[in-house]
Backbone as ProteinMPNN parsed JSONL, in Angstrom:
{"seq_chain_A": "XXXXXXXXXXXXXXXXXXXXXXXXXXXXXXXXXXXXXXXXXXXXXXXXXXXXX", "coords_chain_A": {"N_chain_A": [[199.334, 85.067, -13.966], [198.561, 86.286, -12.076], [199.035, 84.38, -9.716], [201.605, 84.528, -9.48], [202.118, 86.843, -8.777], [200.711, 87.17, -5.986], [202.647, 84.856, -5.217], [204.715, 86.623, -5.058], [204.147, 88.477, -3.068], [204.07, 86.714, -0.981], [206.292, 86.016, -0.062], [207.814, 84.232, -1.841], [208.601, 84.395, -3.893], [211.615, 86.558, -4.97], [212.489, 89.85, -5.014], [214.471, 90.823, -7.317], [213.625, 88.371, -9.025], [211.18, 88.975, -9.3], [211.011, 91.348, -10.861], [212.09, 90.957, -12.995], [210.223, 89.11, -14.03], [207.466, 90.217, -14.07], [204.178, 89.963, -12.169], [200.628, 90.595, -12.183], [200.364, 94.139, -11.409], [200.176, 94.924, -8.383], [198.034, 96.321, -7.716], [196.093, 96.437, -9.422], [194.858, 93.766, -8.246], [192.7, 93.462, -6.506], [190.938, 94.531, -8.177], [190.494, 93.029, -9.86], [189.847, 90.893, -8.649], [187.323, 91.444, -7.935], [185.436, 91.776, -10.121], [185.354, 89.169, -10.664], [187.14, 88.161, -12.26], [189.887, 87.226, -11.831], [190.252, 84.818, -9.41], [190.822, 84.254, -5.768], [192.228, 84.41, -2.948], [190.91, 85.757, 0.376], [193.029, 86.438, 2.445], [195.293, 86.096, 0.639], [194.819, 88.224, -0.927], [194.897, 90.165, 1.067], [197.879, 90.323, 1.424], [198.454, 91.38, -0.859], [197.899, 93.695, -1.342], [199.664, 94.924, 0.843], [201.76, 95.276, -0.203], [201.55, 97.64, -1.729], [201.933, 99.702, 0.061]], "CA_chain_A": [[200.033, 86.242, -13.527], [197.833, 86.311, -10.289], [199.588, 83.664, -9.21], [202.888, 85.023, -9.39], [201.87, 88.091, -7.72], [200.449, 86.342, -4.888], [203.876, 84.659, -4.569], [205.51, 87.459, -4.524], [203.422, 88.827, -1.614], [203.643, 85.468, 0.401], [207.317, 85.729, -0.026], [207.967, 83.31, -2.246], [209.487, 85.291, -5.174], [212.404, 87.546, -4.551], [212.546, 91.229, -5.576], [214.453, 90.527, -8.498], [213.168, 87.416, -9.834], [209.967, 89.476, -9.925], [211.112, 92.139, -11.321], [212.56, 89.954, -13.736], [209.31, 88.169, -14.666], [206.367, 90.256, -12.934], [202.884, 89.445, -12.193], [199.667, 91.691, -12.138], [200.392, 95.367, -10.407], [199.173, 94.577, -7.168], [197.108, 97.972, -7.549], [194.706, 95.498, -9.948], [194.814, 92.809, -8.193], [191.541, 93.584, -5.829], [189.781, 95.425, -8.803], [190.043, 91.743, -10.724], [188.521, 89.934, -7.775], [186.027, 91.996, -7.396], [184.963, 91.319, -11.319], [185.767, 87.638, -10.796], [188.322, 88.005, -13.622], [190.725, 86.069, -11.195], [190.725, 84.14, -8.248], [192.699, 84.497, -5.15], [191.682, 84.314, -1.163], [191.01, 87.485, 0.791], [194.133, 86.313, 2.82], [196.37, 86.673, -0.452], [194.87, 90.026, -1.48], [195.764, 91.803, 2.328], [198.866, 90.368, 1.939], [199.147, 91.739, -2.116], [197.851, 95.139, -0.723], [200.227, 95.21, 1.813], [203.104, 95.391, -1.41], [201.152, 98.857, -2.206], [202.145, 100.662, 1.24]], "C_chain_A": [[199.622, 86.642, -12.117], [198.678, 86.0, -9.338], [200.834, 84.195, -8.787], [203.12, 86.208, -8.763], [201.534, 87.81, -6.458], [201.665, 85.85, -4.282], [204.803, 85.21, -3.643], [205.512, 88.02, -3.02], [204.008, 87.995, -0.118], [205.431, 85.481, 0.634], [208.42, 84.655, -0.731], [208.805, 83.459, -3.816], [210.719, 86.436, -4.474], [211.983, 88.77, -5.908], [213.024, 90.983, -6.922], [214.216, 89.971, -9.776], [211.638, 88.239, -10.618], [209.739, 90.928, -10.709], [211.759, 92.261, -12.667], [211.259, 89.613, -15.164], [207.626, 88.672, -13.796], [205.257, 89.683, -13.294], [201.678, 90.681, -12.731], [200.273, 92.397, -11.152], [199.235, 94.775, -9.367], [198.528, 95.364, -7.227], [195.676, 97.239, -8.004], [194.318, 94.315, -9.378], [192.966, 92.685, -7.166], [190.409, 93.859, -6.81], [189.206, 93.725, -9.546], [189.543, 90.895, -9.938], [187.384, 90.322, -7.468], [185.157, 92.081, -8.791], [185.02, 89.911, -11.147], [186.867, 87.066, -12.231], [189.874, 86.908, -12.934], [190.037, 85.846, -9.72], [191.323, 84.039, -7.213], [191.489, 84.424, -3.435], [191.556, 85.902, -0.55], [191.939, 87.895, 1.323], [195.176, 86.833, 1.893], [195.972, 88.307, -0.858], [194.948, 90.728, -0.437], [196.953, 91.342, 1.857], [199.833, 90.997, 0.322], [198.876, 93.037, -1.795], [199.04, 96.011, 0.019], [201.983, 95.38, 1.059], [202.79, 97.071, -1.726], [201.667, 99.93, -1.234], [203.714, 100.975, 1.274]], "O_chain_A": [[200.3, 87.21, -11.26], [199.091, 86.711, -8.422], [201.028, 84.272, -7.574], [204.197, 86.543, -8.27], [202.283, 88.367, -5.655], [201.949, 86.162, -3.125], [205.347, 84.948, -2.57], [206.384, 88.042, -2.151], [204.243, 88.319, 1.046], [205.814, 84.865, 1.628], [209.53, 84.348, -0.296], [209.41, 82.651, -4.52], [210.463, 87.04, -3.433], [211.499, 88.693, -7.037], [212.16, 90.904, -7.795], [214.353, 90.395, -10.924], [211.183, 88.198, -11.761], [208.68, 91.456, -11.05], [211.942, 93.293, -13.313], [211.255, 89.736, -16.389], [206.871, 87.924, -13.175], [205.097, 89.041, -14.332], [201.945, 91.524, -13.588], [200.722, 91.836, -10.153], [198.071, 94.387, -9.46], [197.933, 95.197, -6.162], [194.591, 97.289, -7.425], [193.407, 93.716, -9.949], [192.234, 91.713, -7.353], [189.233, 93.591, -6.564], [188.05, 93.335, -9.711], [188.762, 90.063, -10.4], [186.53, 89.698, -6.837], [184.021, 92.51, -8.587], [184.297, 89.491, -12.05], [187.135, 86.019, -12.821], [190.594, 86.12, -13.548], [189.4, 86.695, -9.096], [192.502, 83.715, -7.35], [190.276, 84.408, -3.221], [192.05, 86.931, -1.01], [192.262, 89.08, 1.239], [195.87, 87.807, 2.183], [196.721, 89.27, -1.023], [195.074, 91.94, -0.612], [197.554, 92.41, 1.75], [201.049, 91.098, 0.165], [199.868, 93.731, -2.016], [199.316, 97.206, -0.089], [203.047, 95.548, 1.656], [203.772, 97.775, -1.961], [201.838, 101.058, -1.697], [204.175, 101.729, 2.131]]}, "name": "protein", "num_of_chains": 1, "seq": "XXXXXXXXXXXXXXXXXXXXXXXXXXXXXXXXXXXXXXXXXXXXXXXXXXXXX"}
């Protein structure tokens, strides 16, 4: 579900598809890297942040 959130971010999902089939609320997506509960680059989480603004 990371993954697919990440996509979304990078542009790689459209609005609907993901709204369709979402991922993790980007809101969690920093709190779960910062547990190591997922995985992800620091690159992908500005650019899943940057879904929150």
């Amino acid at each position: 579900m990371a993954d697919r959130t990440v996509a979304y971010a990078q542009g790689r999902i459209t609005d609907t598809k993901f709204e369709a089939a979402p991922g993790i609320e980007p809101v969690w997506m920093q709190w779960l890297a910062n547990i190591a509960a997922i995985n992800t680059s620091p690159d992908d989480l500005r650019r899943v942040d940057q879904l929150t603004r």
